[in-house]
N, C-alpha and C positions, 0 to 999 in steps of 0.2 A: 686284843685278848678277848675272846671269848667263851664264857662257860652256860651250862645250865644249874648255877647257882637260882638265875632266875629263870625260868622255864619258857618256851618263846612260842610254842605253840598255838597257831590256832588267835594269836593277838597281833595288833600291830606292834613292832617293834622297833625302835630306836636305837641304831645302829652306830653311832659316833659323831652327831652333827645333822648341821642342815645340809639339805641337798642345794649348792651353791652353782653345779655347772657340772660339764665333765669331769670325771672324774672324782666326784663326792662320793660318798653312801648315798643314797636313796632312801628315805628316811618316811614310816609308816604310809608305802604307795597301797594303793588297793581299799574298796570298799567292806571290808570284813568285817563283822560285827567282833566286837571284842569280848571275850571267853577267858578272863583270867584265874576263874579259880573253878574249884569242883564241888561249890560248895551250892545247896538249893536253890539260895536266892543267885549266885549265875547262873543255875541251870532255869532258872522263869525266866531272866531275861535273855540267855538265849533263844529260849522256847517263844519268847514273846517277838522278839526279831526276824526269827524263822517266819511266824506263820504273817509276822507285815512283811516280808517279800514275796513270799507266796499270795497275800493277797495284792501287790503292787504288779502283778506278772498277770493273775487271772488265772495262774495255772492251780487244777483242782490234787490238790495232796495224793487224797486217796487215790485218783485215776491215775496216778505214777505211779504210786505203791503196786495197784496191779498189773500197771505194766512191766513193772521189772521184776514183780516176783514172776512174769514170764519167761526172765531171758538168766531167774539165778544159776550159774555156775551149778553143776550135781555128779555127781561120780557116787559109783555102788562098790569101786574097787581103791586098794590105796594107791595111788600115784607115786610111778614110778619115776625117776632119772631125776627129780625135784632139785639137787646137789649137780652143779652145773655152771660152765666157766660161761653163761650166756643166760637170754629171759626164763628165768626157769617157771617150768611147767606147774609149779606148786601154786596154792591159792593165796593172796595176797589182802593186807594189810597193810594199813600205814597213814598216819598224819602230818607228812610232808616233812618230818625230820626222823621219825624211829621209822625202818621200815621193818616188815613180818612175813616173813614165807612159810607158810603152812603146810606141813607136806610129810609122809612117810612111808616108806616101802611095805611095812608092818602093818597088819589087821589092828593088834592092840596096844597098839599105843601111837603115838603124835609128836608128831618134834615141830618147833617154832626156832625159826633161823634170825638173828634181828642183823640188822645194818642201822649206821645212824649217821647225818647226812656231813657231820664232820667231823667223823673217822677216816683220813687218807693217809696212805702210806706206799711205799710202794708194793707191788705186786711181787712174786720172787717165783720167775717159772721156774721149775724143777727141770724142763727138757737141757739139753745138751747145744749150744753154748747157753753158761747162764745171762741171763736176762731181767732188769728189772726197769719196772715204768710207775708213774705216780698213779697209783689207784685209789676209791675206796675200796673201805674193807672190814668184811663181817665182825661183828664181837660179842658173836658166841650163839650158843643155842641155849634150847630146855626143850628137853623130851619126858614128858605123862606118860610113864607105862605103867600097865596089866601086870605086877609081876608073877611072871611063872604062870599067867591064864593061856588057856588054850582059845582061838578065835570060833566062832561058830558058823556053820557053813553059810549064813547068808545073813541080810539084817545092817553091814556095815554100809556109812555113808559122810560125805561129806558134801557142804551146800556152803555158796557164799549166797548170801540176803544181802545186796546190791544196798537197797534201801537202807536198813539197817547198819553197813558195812560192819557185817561180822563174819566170823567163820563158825558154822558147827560143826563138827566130828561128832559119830556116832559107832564108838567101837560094841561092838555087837559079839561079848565072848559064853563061852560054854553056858555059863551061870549067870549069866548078866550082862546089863545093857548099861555102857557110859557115855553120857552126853557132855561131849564140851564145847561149850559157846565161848568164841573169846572174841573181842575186838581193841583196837587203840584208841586209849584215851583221846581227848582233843585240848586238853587244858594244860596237860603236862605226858613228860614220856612214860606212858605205863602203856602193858599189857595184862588185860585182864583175862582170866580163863576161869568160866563159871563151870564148875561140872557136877551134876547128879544122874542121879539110878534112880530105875524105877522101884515105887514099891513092891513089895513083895520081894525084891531080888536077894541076891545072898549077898553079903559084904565081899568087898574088893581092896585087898590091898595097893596101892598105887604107889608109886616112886616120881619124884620129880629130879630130874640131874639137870645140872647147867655146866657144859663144855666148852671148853676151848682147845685149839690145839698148842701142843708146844712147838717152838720155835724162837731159837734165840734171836732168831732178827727182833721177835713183836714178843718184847718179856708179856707173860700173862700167870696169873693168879687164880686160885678157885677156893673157896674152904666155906666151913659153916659158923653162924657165930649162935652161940646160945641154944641151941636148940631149935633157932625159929628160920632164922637167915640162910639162904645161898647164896652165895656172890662171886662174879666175876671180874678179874680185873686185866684190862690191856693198853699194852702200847702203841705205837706205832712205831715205824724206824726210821734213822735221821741221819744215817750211815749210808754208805755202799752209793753206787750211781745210781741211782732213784732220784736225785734232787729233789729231795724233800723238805721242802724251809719251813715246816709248819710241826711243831711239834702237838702230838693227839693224845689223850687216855681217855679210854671210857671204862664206866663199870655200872653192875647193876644186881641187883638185891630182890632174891625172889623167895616170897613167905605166903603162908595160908592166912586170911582174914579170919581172924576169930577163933583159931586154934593154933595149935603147933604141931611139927613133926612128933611122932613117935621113935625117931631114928633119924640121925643125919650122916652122913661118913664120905671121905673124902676121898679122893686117888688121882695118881699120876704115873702116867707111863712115858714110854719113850715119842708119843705121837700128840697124849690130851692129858689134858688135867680137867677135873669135873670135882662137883660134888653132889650129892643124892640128900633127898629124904623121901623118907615113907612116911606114908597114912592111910588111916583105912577111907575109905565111903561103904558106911551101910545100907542097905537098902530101902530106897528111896529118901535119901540124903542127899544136902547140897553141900557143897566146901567150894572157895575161892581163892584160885591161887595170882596173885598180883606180881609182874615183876617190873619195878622201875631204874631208869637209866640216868644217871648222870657223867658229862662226858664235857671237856673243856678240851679247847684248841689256839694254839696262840702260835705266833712266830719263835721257829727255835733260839733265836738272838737273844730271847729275853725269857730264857727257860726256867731260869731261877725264881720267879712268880707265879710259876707251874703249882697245880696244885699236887699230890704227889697220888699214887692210883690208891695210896692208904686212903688217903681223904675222901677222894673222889666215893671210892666204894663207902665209908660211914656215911655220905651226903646219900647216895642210894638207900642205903639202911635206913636214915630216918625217913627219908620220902614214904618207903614203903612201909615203915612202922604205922608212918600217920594214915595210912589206909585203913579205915574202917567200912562199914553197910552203910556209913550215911555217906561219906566220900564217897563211892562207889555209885549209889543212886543218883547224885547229885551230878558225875561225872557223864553217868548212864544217858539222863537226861540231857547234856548239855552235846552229847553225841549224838543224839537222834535230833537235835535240833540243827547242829551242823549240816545234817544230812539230808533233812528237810529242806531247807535253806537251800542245800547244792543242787537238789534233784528241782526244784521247781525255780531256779533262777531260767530256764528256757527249756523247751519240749519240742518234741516230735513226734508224730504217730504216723505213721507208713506203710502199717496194715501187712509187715513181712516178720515174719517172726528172725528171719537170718539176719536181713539187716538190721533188728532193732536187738536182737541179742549181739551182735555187733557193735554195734553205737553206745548200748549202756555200758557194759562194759569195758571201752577204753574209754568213755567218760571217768567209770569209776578207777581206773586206773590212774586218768588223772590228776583227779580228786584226790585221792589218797597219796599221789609221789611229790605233791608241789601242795604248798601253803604259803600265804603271806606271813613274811617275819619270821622263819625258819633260817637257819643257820648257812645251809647251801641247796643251789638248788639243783634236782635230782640230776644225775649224769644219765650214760649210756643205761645203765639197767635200774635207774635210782638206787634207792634204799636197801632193794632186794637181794643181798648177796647169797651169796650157800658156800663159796668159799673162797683160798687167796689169792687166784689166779682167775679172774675176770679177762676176759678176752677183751683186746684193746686198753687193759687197764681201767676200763669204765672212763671214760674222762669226759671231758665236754667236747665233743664234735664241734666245730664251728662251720666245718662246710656242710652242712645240712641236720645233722640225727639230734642235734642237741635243739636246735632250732621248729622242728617236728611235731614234737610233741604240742607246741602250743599253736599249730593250723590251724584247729577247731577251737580254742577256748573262747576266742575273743568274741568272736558269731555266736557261741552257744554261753555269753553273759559272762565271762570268768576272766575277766582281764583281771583281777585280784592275784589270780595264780600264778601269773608271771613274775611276780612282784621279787623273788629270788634271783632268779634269770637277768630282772633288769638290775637288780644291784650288783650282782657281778658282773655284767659287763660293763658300765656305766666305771665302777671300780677302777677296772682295769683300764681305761684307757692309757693313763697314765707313763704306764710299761711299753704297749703297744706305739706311744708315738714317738717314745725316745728310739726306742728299736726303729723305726719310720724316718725319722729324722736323721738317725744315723747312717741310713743307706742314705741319707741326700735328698732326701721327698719330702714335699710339707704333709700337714696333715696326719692321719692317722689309719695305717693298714692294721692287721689284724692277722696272729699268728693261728694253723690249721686247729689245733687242739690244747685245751689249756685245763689246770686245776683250780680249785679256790684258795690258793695258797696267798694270794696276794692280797688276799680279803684281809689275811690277819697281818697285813704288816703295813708300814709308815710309805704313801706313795712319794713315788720319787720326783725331784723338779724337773722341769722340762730342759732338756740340751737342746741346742740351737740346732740346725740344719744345716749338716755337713757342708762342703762346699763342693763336692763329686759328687753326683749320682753314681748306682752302682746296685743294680737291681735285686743283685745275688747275695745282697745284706737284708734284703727287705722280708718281713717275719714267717713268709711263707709265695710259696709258686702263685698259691690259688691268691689271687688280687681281691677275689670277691668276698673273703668272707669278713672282713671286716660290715662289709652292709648286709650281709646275709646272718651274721650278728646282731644287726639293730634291726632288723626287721619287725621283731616282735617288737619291740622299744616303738617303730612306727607305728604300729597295730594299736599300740593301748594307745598311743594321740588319736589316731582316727578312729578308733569306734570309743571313745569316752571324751573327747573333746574336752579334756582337762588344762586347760592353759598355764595352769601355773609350773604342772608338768614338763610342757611344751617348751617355755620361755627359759625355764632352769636347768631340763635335763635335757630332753632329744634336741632342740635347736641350735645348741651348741655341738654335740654329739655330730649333729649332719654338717654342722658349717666343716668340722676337721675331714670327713668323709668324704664332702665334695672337693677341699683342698688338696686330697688325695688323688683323685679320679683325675682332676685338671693338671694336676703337674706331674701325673704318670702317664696321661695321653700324649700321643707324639702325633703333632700336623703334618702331614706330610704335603701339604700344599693345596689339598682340596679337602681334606679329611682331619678327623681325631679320629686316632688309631692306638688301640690297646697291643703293645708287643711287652714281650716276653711276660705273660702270663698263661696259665694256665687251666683249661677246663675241668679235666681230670686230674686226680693226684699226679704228679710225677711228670708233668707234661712244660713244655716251653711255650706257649702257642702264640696268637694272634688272634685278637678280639673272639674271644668266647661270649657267646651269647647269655653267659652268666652276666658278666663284668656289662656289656653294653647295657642290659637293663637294667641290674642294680644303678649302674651308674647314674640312668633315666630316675630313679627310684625316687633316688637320694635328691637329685636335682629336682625333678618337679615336685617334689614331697616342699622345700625349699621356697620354690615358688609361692607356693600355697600360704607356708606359714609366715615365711617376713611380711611379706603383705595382712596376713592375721595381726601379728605383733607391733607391724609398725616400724619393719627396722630393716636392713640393708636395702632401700629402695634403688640405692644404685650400683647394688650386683643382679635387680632383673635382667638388664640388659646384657650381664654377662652371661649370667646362665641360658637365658635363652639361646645369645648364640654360638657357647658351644652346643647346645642341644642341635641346633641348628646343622652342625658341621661336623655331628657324632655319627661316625659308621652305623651304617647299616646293618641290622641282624644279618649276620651269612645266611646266605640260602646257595640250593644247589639241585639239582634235576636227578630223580631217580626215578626208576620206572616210568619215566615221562610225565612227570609228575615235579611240581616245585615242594621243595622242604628246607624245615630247618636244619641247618648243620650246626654242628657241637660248639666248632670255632671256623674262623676265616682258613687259619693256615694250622695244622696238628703237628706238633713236633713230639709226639710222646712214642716210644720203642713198644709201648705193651697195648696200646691203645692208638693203630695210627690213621684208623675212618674218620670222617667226618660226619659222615653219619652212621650209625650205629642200630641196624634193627633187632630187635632184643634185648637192648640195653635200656637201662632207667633214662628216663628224657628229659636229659639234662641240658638238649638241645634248646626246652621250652620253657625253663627254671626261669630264666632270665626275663623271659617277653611275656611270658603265660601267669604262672606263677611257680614260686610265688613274687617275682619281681613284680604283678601285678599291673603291665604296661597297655596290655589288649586285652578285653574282654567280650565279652557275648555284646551288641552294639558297635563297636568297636570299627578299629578300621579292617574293611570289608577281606583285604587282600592278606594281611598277616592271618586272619583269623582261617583261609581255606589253607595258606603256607601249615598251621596248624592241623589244622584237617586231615592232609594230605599227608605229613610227618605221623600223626597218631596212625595212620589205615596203615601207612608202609612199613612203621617202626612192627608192631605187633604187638606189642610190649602191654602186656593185661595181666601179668603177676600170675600166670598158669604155667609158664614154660620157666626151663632152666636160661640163667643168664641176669645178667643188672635188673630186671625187671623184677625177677622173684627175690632178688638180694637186697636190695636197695630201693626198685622204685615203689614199694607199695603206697606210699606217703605222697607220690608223684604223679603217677598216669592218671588217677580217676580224677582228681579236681579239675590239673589240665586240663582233661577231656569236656566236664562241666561247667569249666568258665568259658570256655570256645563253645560251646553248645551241641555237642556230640550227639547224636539220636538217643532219646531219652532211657525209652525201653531198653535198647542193646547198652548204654552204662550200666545200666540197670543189672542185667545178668550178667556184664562181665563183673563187674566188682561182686555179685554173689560169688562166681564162681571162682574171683582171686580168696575173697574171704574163706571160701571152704578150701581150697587148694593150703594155702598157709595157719587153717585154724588147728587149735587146740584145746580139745572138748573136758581137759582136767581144768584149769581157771578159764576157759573162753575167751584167750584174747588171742590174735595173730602173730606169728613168730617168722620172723624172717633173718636169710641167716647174716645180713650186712650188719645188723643192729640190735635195738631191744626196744623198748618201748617206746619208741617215738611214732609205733604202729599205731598209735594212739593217734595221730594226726592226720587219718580217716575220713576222722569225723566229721571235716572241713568238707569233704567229697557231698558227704548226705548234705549239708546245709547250704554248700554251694547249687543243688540240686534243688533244692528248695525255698533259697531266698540268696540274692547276690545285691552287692551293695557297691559294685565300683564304678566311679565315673562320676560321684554325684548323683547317683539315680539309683533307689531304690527296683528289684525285680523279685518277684513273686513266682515260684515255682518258672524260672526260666529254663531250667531242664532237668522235667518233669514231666515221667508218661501223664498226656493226659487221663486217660483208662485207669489209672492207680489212682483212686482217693487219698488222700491227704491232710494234714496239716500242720502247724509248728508255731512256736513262740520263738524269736531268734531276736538277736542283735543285729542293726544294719550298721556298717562307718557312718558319721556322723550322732551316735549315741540315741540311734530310734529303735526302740524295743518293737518289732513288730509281729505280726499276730496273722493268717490266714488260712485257709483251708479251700481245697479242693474236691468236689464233688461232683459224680457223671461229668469231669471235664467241664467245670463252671466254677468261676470263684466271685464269689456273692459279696464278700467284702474285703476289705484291709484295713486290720487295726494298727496304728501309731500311735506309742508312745512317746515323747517328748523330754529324753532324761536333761536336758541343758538345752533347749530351747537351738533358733534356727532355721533353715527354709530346708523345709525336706522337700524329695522329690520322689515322686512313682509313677515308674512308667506302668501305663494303665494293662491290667491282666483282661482287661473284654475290648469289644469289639466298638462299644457304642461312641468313641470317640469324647464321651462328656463324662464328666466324673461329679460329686457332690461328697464337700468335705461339712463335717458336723463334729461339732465336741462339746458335753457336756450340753447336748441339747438345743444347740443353734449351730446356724449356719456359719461356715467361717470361709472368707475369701476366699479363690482360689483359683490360679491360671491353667487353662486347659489345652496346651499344644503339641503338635505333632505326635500325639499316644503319650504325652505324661502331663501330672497333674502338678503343681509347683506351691505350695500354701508355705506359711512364717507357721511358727509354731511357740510356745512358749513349755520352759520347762515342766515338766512334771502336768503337764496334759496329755490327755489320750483321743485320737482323732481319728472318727473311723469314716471311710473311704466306698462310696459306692457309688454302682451306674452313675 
């Protein structure tokens, strides 16, 4: 059962338990400062935590502040098409459980769309046949109008301030000028919307309504209470084929600080129910309109503990009662401190304004769709809905889009953000292996796409393993995405080197994953051979290049840490030699040229190349990344197989085809961990960014997906700093001609620090979060390197181009000739 009785934003959160092994909760992962209330004295010690990781990084506050008031989001018109079964175009908001889409057709007035991260239901297409699938799903709006004003021919604007993350609107009408500033609390679910006129103006009467639509699948509620209150209330549905086991309500309570309506009135037709208040703003006056969310979710089995949507909405009512100007400062403060804190946990400067209005903004995207200790974590469009038909139902992708979004987090310091993601999958094992077990397989496969529905219920015991195999029981075609799943789960062990992590959650987690991989490969005498699986959806295939590297993934991933731990020292020898005896990535000759192909053998009717030029390259998901198997160094012959695949595929996100649908998240890293010519990455990914941008919020839209365009970001920082292999690399593919620099995360939990100038990098800073032997391969020429920390010399082995030193936690060690 879960409610926001207690409010989960923004703190760590205690979920049902200790994290015991597979299949637990995940119980406060991630280093987040904790932000419980909204009250002054948390807002100092947010504020005070903020500027110690700002100064544990080096990164200068202010020098961010003006770099991203360079790249803020700005539009002079209102934005259109905002209400959208996909990423919509609107300006965005959100603390990783309320999401806010900002947006309106209208010169004089504003609507704000919320979504909240556990409201699911299903979706109900209206097209012909009907249709429904488990989605989130919106709960509700509030639109500030002008009423009866006329707009003025010029003067309207709207801006997100990245830094700040807020949104301002500036409706700009006949007689007057309204400004409103809102952003999302971080302590608890509120939206605040500050708005004044300037002096001198004439007074303006204003309306606020909050809407829902009717529909009997999702009962919903609207009315006023007292004079002061609007509220919202909704269901979700537990009916009809949707498979919905998680029963939802949310509701929310929106009032002016410090006054009251003059007028409130309510209505309902055949499509919404809303209700309204008026007020004036005089001129140059400020008034505050606050609305907050309370929303509980539990398994429907045990509905009768439910709280009822009456409740839920008086629980809203009081939260928002208890808003006052000192709340609100206190909150204010504790917002800018979060955002401090985000924006200087790692940097980059790259001296292009495209790419770096690029890079901030799906940072800030995903900053705002994922927090630790949040209820669920964001799907396909996160939090952002506009209304009840979300394409694909919004769900969790498991064969890539869900997994997406967090390419960059971990590199750019934000392994915190996962911490949702890794508790729902970690969860779910439990499902997925009896499903596993019951096709006759040990281990644990992993079905295409899933909800958080199993979060709120009692996980089931393990059933034994059938005594047939029988493939066509197993929870999905694609074999991969169970490790294409945990990938992120791998990510936060290698770059945070959290052991107790490691020993409790993923160690287990990969022992069932590689039991999987071994008693689904079939020997055929010389070989381990992957059959009947699948590359592409819908396909039968033969060793896909997914499946063979993941499989690599999990296994040497394995390698690494029983020998950390201490424990299955006599499954080396087994792992090793299937590694040993595990097919070969396919490859195959095109234009006289070797490449990778998709899979060994394609058995799919809509998809039947093996290699695919124009398509997303999925051929190098497995070996490249993110399986993560060959990188720049690497072995010499996969890396030109790669090469030769990127020139002949084509695939750079400009043309129609997988590339503009699906691969944007895919081709540039690939290209960057193989070491592609720097410059020419360079202008292609501008010119996929401008080909898929959108200059209303400024982030990329493509049309396979939604916000997992946000896993970009990994491209700039693999460009700038690569960590795999054990070895540290420093602008490894990076025009030299382009100056530079960055604060990034390396695997192994080294904060590192360089910059490039006229083509020379003068030093490399290392910081030491958990101690260790780093290693970097040397970015000059002179073959000899000199390590110092803290003002002396500190050991250090000098071979073949990389320097090898021990390190101890929370030291900084910088690196020169």
């Amino acid at each position: 059962m879960r409610s926001d009785k207690y409010p989960l934003v923004g703190r760590r959160a205690v979920l049902g338990g200790a994290a015991a092994g597979v299949g637990a909760v995940l119980v406060g992962a991630g280093a987040e400062v904790a932000r419980a209330t909204g009250s002054r004295a948390g807002a100092e010690a947010a504020a005070t935590a903020a500027t110690a990781a700002a100064t544990a990084t080096g990164i200068s506050w202010p020098a961010v502040q003006a770099q991203l008031a360079a790249v803020n989001p700005h539009v002079t018109k209102p934005i259109s098409g905002v209400v959208t079964s996909k990423y919509t175009p609107g300006m965005l908001l959100g603390n990783g459980d309320l999401g806010v889409v900002v947006g309106d057709s209208s010169a004089t007035q504003q609507t704000f769309s919320f979504g909240k991260s556990d409201f699911w239901g299903s979706d109900r297409k209206t097209t012909s046949p009907l249709v429904w699938q488990p989605s989130i799903l919106p709960v509700g709006k509030l639109t500030v109008a002008a009423s009866g004003a006329s707009a003025a021919s010029s003067g309207y604007s709207m801006t997100t301030d990245l830094a700040g993350a807020t949104v301002t609107s500036v409706l700009a009408l006949s007689n007057a000028t309204v400004t409103l500033k809102s952003w999302t609390a971080d302590n608890d679910n509120v939206l605040i919307t500050q708005l004044s006129s300037k002096a001198g103006s004439s007074s303006v009467s204003l309306t606020a309504t909050v809407t829902l639509p009717v529909d009997s699948a999702f009962p919903s509620g609207a009315g006023a209470l007292n004079g002061t209150q609007l509220w919202l209330t909704r269901q979700n549905n537990t009916s009809g084929n949707g498979n919905v086991s998680m029963q939802a309500t949310a509701a929310s309570a929106t009032q002016l600080v410090g006054a009251k309506f003059t007028k409130t009135s309510t209505s309902k037709t055949s499509s919404q129910t809303s209700a309204t208040g008026t007020f004036t703003l005089a001129g140059g006056a400020t008034a505050t309109l606050v609305t907050a969310f309370r929303s509980h979710a539990q398994d429907v089995s045990d509905s009768s503990t439910a709280p009822t949507p009456t409740q839920l909405r008086d629980q809203a009512v009081t939260a928002s009662t208890a808003i006052d100007a000192t709340w609100i400062t206190g909150a204010a403060s504790t917002h800018a401190a979060f955002w401090q804190d985000f924006w200087t946990r790692s940097s980059i400067v790259v001296g292009d304004s495209q790419l770096e209005a690029f890079y901030f903004n799906a940072q800030y995207v995903l900053g705002s769709a994922t927090r630790s200790g949040v209820h669920n974590p964001p799907s396909l469009w996160a939090q952002w809905l506009t209304n009840d038909t979300p394409s694909w139902g919004g769900r969790y992708f498991l064969n890539y889009n869900q997994e997406a979004l967090y390419y960059g987090a971990f590199s750019s310091n934000h392994a915190e953000l996962s911490e949702p993601y890794r508790r729902l999958i970690y969860n779910e094992v439990p499902w997925q292996r009896n499903t596993t077990h019951g096709a006759g397989y040990q281990g644990t496969a992993f079905q295409r796409s899933m909800t958080p529905f199993h979060l709120y219920e009692t996980q089931p015991s393990t059933v034994p393993v059938a005594s047939k195999k029988d493939y066509t029981k197993l929870p999905a075609d694609q074999k991969s995405n169970g490790t294409f799943a945990a990938l992120p789960l791998i990510w936060h062990w290698e770059y945070t080197r959290d052991t107790t992590y490691l020993q409790t959650q993923l160690y287990p987690l990969l022992k069932e994953l590689d039991a999987f991989w071994r008693d689904f490969a079939v020997f055929d005498g010389k070989r381990y051979v992957f059959q009947h699986s699948s590359a592409h959806e819908g396909g039968d295939d033969t060793n896909p290049n997914l499946d063979l590297g993941f499989a690599r993934k999990v296994i040497n991933t394995l390698l690494e840490t029983s020998a950390i731990l201490g424990v299955d020292a006599n499954m080396q020898s087994t792992w090793q030699s299937f590694l040993a005896k595990l097919s070969a990535y396919p490859t195959g000759t095109y234009n006289g040229v070797t490449v990778f192909y998709t899979a060994e053998v394609i058995n799919n009717p809509s998809l039947p190349d093996k290699f695919e030029p124009g398509n997303q390259p999925i051929n190098m998901e497995g070996v490249i990344f993110p399986g993560e198997q060959c990188s720049i160094g690497g072995d010499a012959t996969l890396l030109q197989y790669a090469i030769n695949s990127l020139t002949q595929m084509n695939s750079w996100g400009v043309t129609s085809g997988g590339n503009s649908n699906n691969g944007f998240c895919k081709e540039f890293t690939i290209a960057a961990r193989v070491g592609w010519p720097a410059e020419d990455l360079v202008q292609k990914v501008k010119a996929s960014i401008a080909h898929l941008w959108r200059s209303s919020n400024d982030t990329d839209f493509q049309g396979g997906g939604g916000i997992e365009t946000s896993g970009t970001i990994e491209t700039l920082n693999s460009m700038l700093m690569q960590s795999e292999a054990g070895a540290i690399r420093v602008f490894p593919c990076w025009p030299t001609a382009r100056d530079a620099s960055f604060t990034l995360l390396a695997k192994g939990a080294f904060l590192v620090s360089s910059a490039i100038s006229g083509g020379t990098v003068a030093s490399v800073g290392i910081t030491s979060q958990t101690g260790g032997s780093a290693t970097l391969v040397l970015p000059w020429n002179t073959g000899s390197a000199t390590v110092t920390a803290n003002g002396s010399s500190v050991p250090v082995t000098v071979s073949g181009g990389r320097a090898t030193f021990a390190t101890t936690a929370g030291t900084t060690y910088k690196v020169t000739p």
